[in-house]
PLY file of the C-alpha trace (Angstrom):
ply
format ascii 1.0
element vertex 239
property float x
property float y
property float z
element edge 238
property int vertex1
property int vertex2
end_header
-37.79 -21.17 53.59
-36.44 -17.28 53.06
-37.36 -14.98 55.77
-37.61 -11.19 54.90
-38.68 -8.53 57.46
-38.45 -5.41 55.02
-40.71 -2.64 54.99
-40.18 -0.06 52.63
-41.05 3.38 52.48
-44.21 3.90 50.06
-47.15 1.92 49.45
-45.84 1.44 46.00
-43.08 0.14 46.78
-44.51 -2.59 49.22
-46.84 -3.64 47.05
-44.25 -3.68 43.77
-42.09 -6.22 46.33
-44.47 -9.09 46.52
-44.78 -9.19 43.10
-41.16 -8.77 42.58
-40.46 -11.35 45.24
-43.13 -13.81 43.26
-41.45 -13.08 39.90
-37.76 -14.26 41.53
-39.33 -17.46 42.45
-40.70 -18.25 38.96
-37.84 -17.41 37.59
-35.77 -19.08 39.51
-33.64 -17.40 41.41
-34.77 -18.19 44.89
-36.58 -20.23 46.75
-39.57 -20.19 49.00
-40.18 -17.21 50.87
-41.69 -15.84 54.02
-42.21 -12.01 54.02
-43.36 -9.56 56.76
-43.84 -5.69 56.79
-45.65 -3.11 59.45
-47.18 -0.07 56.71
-46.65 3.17 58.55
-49.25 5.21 57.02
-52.73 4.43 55.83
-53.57 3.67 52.15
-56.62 1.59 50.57
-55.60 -1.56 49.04
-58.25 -2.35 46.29
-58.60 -6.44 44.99
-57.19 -6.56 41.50
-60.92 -6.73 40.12
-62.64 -4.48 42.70
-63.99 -0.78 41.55
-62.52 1.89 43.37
-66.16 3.97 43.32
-67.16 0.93 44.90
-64.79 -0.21 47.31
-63.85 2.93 48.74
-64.74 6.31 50.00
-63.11 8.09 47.14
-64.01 11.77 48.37
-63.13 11.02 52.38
-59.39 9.28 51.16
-59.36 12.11 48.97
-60.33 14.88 51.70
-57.09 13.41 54.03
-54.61 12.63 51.70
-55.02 8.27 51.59
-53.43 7.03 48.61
-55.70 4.30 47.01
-53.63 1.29 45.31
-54.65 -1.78 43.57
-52.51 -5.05 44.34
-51.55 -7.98 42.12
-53.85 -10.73 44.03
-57.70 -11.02 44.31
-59.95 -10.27 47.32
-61.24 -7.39 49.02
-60.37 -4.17 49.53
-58.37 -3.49 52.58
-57.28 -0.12 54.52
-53.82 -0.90 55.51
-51.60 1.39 57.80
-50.08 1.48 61.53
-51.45 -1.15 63.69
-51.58 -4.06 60.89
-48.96 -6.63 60.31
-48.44 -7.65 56.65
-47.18 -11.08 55.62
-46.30 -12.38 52.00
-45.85 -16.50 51.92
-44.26 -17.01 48.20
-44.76 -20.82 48.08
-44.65 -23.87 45.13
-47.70 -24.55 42.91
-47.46 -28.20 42.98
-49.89 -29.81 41.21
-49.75 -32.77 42.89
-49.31 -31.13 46.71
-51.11 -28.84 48.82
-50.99 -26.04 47.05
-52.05 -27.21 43.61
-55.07 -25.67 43.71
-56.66 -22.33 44.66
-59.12 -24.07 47.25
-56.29 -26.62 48.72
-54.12 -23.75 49.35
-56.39 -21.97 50.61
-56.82 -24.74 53.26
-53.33 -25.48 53.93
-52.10 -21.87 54.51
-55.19 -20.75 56.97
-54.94 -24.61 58.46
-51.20 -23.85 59.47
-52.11 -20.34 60.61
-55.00 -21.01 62.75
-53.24 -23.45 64.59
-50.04 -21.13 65.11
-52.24 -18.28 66.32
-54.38 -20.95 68.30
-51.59 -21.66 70.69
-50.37 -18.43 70.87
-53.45 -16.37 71.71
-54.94 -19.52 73.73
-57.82 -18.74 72.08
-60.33 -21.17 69.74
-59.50 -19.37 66.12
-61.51 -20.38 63.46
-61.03 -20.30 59.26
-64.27 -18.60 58.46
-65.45 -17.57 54.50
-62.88 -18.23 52.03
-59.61 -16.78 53.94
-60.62 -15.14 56.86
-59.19 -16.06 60.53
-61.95 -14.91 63.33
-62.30 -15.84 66.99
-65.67 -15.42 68.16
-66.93 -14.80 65.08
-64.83 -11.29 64.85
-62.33 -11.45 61.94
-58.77 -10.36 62.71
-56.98 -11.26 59.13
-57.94 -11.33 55.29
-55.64 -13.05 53.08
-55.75 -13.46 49.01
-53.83 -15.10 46.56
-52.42 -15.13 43.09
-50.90 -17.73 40.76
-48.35 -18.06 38.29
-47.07 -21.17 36.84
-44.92 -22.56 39.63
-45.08 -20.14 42.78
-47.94 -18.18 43.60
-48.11 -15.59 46.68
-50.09 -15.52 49.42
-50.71 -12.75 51.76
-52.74 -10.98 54.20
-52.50 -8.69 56.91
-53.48 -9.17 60.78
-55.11 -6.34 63.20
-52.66 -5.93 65.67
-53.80 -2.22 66.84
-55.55 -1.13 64.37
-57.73 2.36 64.05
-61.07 0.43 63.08
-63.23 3.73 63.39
-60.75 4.90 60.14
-62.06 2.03 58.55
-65.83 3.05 58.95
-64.74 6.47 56.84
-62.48 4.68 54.36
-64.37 1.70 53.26
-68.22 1.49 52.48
-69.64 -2.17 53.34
-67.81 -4.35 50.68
-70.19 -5.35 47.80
-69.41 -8.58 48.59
-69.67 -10.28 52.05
-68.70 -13.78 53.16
-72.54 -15.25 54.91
-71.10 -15.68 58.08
-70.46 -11.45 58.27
-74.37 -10.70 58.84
-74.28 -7.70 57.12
-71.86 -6.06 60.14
-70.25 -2.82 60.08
-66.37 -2.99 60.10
-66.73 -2.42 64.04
-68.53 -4.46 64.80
-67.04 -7.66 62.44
-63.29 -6.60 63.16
-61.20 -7.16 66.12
-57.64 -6.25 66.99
-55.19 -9.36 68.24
-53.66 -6.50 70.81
-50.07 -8.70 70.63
-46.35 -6.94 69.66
-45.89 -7.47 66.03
-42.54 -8.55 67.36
-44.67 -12.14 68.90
-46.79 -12.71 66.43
-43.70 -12.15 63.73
-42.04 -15.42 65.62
-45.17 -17.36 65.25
-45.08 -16.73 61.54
-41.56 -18.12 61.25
-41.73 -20.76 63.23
-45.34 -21.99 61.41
-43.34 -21.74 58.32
-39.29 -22.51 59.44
-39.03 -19.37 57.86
-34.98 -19.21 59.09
-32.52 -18.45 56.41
-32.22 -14.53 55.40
-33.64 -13.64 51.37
-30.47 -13.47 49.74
-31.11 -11.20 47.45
-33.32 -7.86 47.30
-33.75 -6.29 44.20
-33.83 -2.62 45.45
-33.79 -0.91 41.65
-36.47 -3.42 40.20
-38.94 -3.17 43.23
-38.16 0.80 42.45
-39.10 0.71 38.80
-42.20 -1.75 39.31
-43.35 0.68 41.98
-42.88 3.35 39.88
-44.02 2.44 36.39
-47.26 0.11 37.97
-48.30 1.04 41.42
-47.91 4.47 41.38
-49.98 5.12 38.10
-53.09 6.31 38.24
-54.20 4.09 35.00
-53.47 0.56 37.29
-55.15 1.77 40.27
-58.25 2.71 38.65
-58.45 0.70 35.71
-62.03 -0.53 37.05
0 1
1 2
2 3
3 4
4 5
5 6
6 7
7 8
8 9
9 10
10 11
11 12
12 13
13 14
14 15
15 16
16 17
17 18
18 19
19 20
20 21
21 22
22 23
23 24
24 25
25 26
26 27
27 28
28 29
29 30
30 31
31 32
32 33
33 34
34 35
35 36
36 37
37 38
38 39
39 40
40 41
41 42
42 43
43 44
44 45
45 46
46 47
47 48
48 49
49 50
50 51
51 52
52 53
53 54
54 55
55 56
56 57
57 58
58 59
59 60
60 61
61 62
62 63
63 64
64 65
65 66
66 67
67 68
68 69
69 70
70 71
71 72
72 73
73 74
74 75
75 76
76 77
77 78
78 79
79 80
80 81
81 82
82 83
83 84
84 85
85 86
86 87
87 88
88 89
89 90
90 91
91 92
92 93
93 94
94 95
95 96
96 97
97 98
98 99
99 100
100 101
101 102
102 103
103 104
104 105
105 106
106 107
107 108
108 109
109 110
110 111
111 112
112 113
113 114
114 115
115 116
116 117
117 118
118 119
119 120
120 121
121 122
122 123
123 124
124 125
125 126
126 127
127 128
128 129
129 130
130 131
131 132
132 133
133 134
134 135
135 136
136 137
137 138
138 139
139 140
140 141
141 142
142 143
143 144
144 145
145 146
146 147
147 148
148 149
149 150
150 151
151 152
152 153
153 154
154 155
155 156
156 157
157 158
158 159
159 160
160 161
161 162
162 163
163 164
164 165
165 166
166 167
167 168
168 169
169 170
170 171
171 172
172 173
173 174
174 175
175 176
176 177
177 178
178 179
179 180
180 181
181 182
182 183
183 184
184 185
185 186
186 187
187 188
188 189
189 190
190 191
191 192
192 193
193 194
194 195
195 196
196 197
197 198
198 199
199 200
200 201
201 202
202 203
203 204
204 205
205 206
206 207
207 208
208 209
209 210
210 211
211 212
212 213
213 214
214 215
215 216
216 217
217 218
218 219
219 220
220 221
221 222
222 223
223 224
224 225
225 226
226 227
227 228
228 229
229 230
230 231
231 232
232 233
233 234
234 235
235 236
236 237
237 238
């Protein structure tokens, strides 16, 4: 598998490279990839289907200056900045493999993860809801999904050291809650892993033999995706 550590410098921008990096595979012109990026400000992710009025404190992002974005995959709505680690697993849609469906790859990618971060935290991590990774019932990663023909993408992010209290301003209770969340508020359902991105960046390579370097980065069409989709008001708020 690829390995790609890039983080780029807008939120645009990193969201415009997964589905760059997704649209390579399908068409060919690399394989399998394993991508990683640290966001170094805070924005709002939004699910493709989730309402921003909804989802997020439009007036408080508004008040200091939080961009709010809409991403490519389903899910929830996620505040992302400093303190999170972001992965993107491009992987095969085979029909007759693991991933041929939504719910088997659901199970295979959070199967492979919690035993990685089992025997590196030393701690009993659970797969909770649909894609959620907890340890004592305290959720530490979200992941989603999307498909295309041969190759979907996977990704997620991880709470390294992350500024949860943000999250209380950011991000109303989501609308909807997997049963096992009990109605908490983010502080008291969230936890932060407290590991160097740099450790928990090994893990992910390893889980995946994520070892040969992306070949190719398409700079200018990550730059024109970002600009003519993520960064328009008419995708972000389309619901």
């Amino acid at each position: 598998m690829n390995y790609c550590d890039l983080t780029l410098e807008s939120p645009a921008e990193n969201l415009a490279c997964d589905e760059v990096f997704l649209d390579l595979c399908e068409a060919g012109i690399t394989g399998e990839v394993l991508r990683v990026w640290e966001p170094p400000n805070y924005f709002v992710v939004l699910g493709y289907a989730n309402k921003a009025a909804s989802e997020a404190d439009l007036v408080f992002c508004q008040r200091n200056t939080i961009p709010i974005l809409r991403r490519c995959s389903g899910g929830g709505t996620v505040l992302q900045g400093p303190g999170s680690l972001n992965y993107s697993l491009i992987l095969r849609t085979d029909a007759s493999g693991s991933c041929g469906t939504i719910k088997g790859t659901n199970e295979f990618v959070m199967n492979r993860h919690r035993t990685a971060l089992a025997a590196l935290l030393k701690a009993p991590v659970e797969a909770r809801g649909h894609t959620d990774l907890v340890i004592g019932g305290l959720k530490f990663s979200g992941n989603a999904q999307r498909r295309k023909k041969n190759f979907l993408i996977f990704h997620g992010s991880f709470l390294l050291n992350f500024d949860v209290e943000l999250m209380e301003h950011a991000l109303p209770l989501p609308s909807k809650q997997p049963d096992y969340r009990l109605g908490r508020s983010h502080s008291d359902f969230l936890m932060n892993l407290k590991i160097p991105a740099t450790i928990l960046k090994a893990a992910l390579q390893k889980a995946w033999s994520a070892a040969s370097p992306l070949p190719l980065i398409p700079f200018d069409q990550i730059a024109r995706l970002a600009q003519d989709k993520y960064s328009r008001h008419d995708w972000n708020f389309k619901f």
